[in-house]
Structure formats: C-alpha cells, structure tokens
C-alpha positions as CSV (number, residue, x, y, z in Angstrom):
1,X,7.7,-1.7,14.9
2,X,11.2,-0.3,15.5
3,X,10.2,3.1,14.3
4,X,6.6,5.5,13.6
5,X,6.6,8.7,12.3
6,X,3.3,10.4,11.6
7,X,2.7,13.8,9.4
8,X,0.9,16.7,11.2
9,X,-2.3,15.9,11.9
10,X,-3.5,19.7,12.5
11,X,-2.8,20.5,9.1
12,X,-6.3,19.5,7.4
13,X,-5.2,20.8,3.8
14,X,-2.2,18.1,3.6
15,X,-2.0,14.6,3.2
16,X,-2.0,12.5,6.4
17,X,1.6,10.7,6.2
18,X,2.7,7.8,7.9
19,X,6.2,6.0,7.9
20,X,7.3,3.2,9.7
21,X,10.2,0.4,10.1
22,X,9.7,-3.0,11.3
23,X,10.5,-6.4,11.0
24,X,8.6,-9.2,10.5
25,X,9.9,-12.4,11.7
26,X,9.4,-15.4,9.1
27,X,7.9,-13.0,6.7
28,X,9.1,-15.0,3.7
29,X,8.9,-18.6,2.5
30,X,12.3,-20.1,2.9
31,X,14.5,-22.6,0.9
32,X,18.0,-23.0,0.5
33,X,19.5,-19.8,-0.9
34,X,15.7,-18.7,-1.6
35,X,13.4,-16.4,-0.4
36,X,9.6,-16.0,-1.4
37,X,7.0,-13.1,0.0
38,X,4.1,-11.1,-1.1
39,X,6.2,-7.6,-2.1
40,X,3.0,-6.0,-1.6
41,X,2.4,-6.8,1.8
42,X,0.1,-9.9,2.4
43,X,-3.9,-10.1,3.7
44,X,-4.6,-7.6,1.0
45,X,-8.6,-8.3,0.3
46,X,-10.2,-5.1,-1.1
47,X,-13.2,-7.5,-2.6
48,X,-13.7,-8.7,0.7
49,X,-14.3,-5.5,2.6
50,X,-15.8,-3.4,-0.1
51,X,-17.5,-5.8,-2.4
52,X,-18.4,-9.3,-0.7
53,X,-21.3,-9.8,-1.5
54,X,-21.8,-11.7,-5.3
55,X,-24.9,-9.0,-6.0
56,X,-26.5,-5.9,-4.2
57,X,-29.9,-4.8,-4.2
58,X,-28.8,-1.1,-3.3
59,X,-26.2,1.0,-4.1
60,X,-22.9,1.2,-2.0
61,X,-22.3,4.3,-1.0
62,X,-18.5,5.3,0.5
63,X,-17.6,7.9,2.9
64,X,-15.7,9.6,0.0
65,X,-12.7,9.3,-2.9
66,X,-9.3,8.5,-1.8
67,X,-5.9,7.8,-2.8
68,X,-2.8,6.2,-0.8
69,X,0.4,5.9,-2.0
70,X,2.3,2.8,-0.3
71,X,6.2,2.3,-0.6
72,X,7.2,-1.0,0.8
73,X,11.3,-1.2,0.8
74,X,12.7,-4.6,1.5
75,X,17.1,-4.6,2.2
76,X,17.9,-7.5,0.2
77,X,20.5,-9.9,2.1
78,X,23.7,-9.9,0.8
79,X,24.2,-11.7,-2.8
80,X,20.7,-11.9,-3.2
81,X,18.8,-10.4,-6.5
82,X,15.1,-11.1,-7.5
83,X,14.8,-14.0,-9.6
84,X,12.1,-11.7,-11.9
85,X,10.7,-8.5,-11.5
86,X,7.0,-8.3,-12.3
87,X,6.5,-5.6,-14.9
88,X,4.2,-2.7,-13.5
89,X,0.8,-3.0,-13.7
90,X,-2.0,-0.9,-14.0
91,X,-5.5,-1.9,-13.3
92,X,-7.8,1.4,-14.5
93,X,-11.7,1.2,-14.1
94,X,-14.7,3.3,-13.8
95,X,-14.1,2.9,-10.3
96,X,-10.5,4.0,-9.6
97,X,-7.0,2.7,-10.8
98,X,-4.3,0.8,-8.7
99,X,-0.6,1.0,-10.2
100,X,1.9,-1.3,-8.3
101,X,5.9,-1.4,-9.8
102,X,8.8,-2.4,-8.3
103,X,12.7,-1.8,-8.5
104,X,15.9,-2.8,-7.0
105,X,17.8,0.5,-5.1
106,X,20.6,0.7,-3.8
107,X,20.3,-2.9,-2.7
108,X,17.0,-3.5,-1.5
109,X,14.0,-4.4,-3.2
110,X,11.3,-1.4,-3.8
111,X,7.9,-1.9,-4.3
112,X,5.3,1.0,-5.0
113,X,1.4,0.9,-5.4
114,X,-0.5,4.0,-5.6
115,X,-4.6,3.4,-5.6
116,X,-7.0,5.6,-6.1
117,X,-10.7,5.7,-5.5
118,X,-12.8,7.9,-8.1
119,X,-16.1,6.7,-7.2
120,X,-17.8,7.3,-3.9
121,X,-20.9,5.7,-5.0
122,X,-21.5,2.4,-6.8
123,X,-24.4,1.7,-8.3
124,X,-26.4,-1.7,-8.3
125,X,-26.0,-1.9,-12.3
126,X,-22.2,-1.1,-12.0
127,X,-21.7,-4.0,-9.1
128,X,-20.5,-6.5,-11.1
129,X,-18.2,-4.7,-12.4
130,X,-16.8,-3.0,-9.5
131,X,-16.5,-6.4,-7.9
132,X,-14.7,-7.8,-11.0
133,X,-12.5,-4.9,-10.9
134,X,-11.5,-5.4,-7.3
135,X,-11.0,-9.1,-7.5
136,X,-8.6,-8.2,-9.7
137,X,-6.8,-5.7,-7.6
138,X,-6.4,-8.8,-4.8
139,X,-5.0,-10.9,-7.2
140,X,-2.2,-8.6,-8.6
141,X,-1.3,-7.5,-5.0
142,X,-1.4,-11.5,-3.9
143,X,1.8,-12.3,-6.1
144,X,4.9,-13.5,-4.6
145,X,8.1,-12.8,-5.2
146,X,11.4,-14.9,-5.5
147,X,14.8,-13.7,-4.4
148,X,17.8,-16.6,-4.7
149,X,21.3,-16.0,-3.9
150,X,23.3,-15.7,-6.8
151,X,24.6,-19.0,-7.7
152,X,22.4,-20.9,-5.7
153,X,20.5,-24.0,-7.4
154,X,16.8,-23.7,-8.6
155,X,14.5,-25.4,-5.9
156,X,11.6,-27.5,-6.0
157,X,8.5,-26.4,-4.6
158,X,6.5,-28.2,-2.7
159,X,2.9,-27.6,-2.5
C-alpha cells in the first residue's frame, strides 16, 4: 500500500470512506503483449461468507442493510486497450442489487461496483433464492479481463 486515506470517523451521520493506492506484484496473467486480471478485484465469495450452506433450518439474520460503493482504477501501460469491455450488469433481487461497469479514462481502465444490501433478514423459504442470487453475484465479479497491446498477435491460452 503506497498510500491510505480514511474519511472522519467521528462523524457518525456520513459515510465511512476509504481510499487507497497500491500495487500488486504479478496481479495479472501474462503473455506476450497481453495482460489478463479480475477488474473487480479477485477472492470475491459473497456465497461463501453469507450463504454456504446448500439449506438452512433458521433464518439468517444480518447486523443490518448496507451499501459500498468500490472504484477500482487500473493505469493501463502504454499502447495497451481492453480487448472487450464487459457491458454493465445489474443483478437486482429481493435481497439487494449489485451494479458493476467499467470504462477506459484518461488512460487507465475504471471499474465500478456499487452493492447494496436491502435485507437484513433472510428467511428459511427465501434461502434458496438468496443463495442463487449470490452465486450469481461471485460469478459476474469472477470475470477477467484482457488488455493486448495494440498490434500485438492473438495468443493461445493454455489451460
């Protein structure tokens, strides 16, 4: 971390507000003239931590609703462009809704999510659902992205 900044965290009323810089050493998948990464950040699990379990025989019940707004900004190297950007998505439930976009600014690539909790309790009948819901969640945040230099020859992946 080459940098933390943290909002006032005597004012109760307002958002708590975090922003950092670091770097991330062999962050991405590399190739020649290629780079590939989760834009999103990667070890996103929300199923995991808030709905492991494949049925409940109680309700779940959460501290309270939420919402976090996460801007990840990646300075693309020079000559390099996304191969696709992933069209925004929106994932809306009963539950809460999870937007993720992303943009190229002024040279680097931007990637937004906002997520927001509605629900503070989940009820047994509603599990599945919930679970479903956050299984999908993980898998739109657990796409990677491609950046190749301009010019540079599509590679073969090798799995």
């Amino acid at each position: 971390v080459n940098q933390m900044e943290v909002s006032d965290v005597t004012k109760l009323e307002e958002p708590l507000r975090t922003h950092f810089k670091m770097q991330v050493p062999r962050y991405a998948e590399v190739l020649p003239g290629t780079l590939r990464f989760f834009p999103f950040g990667a070890g996103r699990s929300f199923s995991q931590v808030m709905a492991a379990l494949p049925e409940r025989k109680h309700d779940i019940v959460f501290p309270g609703v939420w919402k976090n707004t996460l801007q990840f900004r990646y300075p693309l190297p020079d000559g390099f462009s996304p191969e696709q950007l992933p069209g925004p998505t929106t994932l809306d439930s009963a539950f809460g809704s999870v937007k993720l976009t992303t943009a190229v600014v002024d040279g680097a690539l931007t990637c937004d999510v906002m997520m927001t909790m509605t629900s503070a309790r989940i009820s047994t009948k509603d599990y599945a659902a919930f679970r479903t819901w956050l299984l999908n969640v993980d898998e739109a945040f657990s796409r990677k992205l491609t950046v190749r230099k301009v010019g540079a020859q599509t590679a073969e992946w090798v799995q």
